[in-house]
N, C-alpha and C positions, 0 to 999 in steps of 0.2 A: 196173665202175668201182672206182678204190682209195677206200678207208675214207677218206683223205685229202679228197680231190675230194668224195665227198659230205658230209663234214663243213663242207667249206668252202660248198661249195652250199646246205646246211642255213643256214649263218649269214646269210649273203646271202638267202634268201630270209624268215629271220624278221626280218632290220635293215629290208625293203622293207615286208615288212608292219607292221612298230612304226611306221614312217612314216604312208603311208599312214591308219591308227590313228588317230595324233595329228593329223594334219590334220586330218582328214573331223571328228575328236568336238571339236575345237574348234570346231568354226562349228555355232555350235545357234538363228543367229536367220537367216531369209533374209526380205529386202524388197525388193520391187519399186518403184520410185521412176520418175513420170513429171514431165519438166519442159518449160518451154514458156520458149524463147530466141529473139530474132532472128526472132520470125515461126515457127520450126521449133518440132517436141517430137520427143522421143525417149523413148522409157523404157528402165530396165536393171534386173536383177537380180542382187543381189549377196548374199552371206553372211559372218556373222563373228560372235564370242563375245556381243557385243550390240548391242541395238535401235540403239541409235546410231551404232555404228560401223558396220553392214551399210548403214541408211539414208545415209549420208555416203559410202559405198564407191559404192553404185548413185547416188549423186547425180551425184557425179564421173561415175564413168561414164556416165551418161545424158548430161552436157552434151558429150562430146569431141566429135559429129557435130555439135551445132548453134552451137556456138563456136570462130572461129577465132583462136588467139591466145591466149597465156597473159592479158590483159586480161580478152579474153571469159568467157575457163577460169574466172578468179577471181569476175567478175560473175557466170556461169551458178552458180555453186557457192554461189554467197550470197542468192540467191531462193531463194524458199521454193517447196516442190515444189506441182505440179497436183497431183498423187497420191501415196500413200504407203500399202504394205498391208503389213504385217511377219507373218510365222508364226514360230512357236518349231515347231524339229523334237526 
């Protein structure tokens, strides 16, 4: 290979890795979050910089199966969870 190419291929693979990097070391809280709508529950697990916003990520989440409709979306999102377990990694 020329000097060229693999320099270039050097760069490319350290920009993928600073990525990566920065993602993954930004989410230091994960919560699982279970919720109970419409007769259904669901739980999700989500992750993010902190307790709150990981627990509000998985809330969301957990209600998309058992709410249909942005009404629902909004209603399931503003009950308070059956469950809620957070870790710090």
């Amino acid at each position: 290979m020329k000097p060229k190419t693999l320099l270039t291929l050097a760069v490319i693979l350290a920009f993928v890795g600073l990525l990566a990097w920065s993602t993954l070391s930004a989410q230091k809280v994960t919560c699982n979050v279970c919720v109970e709508f419409n007769g259904g529950r669901n739980c999700a697990k989500a992750s993010a910089n902190s307790e709150t916003d990981a627990a509000r990520a998985a809330q969301t989440t957990a209600c998309g199966p058992v709410a249909s409709g942005m009404d629902q979306a909004i209603a399931c999102d503003n009950r308070p969870a059956v469950s809620k377990s957070c870790s710090t990694q």
